[in-house]
C-alpha positions as CSV (number, residue, x, y, z in Angstrom):
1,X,37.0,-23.0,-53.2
2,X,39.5,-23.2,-50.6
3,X,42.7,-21.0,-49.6
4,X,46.3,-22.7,-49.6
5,X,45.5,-24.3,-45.9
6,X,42.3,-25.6,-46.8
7,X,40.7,-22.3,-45.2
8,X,37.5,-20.5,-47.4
9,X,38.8,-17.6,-49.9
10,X,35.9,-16.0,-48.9
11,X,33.1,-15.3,-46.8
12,X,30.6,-16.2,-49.3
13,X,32.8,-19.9,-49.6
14,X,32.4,-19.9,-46.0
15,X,29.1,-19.3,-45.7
16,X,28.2,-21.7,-48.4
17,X,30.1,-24.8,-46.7
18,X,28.1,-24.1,-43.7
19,X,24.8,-24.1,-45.5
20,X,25.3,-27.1,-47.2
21,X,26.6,-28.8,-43.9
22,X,23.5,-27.8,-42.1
23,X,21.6,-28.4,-45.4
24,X,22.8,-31.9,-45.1
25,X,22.4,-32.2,-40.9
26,X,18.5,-31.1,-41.2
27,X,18.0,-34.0,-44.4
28,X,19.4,-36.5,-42.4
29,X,17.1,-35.8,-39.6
30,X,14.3,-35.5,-41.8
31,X,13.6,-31.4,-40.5
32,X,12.7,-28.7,-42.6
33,X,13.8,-25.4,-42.5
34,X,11.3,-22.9,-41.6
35,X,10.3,-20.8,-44.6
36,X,11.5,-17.0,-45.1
37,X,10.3,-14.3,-42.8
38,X,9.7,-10.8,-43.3
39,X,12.1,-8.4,-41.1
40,X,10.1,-7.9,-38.3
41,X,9.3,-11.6,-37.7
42,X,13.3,-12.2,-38.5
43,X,14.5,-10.0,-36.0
44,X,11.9,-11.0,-33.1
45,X,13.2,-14.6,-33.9
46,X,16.4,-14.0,-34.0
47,X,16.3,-12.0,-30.9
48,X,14.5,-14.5,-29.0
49,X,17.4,-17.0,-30.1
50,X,20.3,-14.5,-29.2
51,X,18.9,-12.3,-25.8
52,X,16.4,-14.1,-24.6
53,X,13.7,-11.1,-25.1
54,X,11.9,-9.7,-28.1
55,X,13.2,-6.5,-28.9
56,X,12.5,-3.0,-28.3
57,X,10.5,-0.5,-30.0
58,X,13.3,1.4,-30.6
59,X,15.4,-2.1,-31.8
60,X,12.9,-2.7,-34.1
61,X,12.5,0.6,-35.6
62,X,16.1,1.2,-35.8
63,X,16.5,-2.4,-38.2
64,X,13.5,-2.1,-40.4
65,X,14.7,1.7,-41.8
66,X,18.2,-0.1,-42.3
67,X,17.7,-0.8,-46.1
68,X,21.2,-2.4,-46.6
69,X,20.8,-6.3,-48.1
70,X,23.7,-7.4,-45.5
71,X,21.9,-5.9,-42.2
């Protein structure tokens, strides 16, 4: 749904108009999304994306004892 100026009411709204955007992007172009990673293999890919490095010992001990869903 979408606030009075056409804005997201939430972050979940949000999040869900730019999955279906990219949803429809990578159908279009015929690409797959790669399939769901453990957290180790998230966070070395996603570090590689971001920093340009994979992460440190202590990075990657320091994510995988964070238990929280939204980490």
């Amino acid at each position: 749904s979408a606030g009075p100026v056409g804005r997201p009411d939430s972050p979940a709204a949000l999040a869900a108009i730019i999955d279906a955007r990219l949803e429809a992007g990578w159908k279009k172009a015929g690409v797959k999304p790669a399939p769901v990673v453990d957290d180790a293999a998230f966070l070395r890919r996603a570090s590689l994306d971001l920093v340009g490095r994979v992460p440190t010992v202590a990075e990657v001990r320091e994510f995988l004892a964070d238990t929280s869903p939204d980490k």
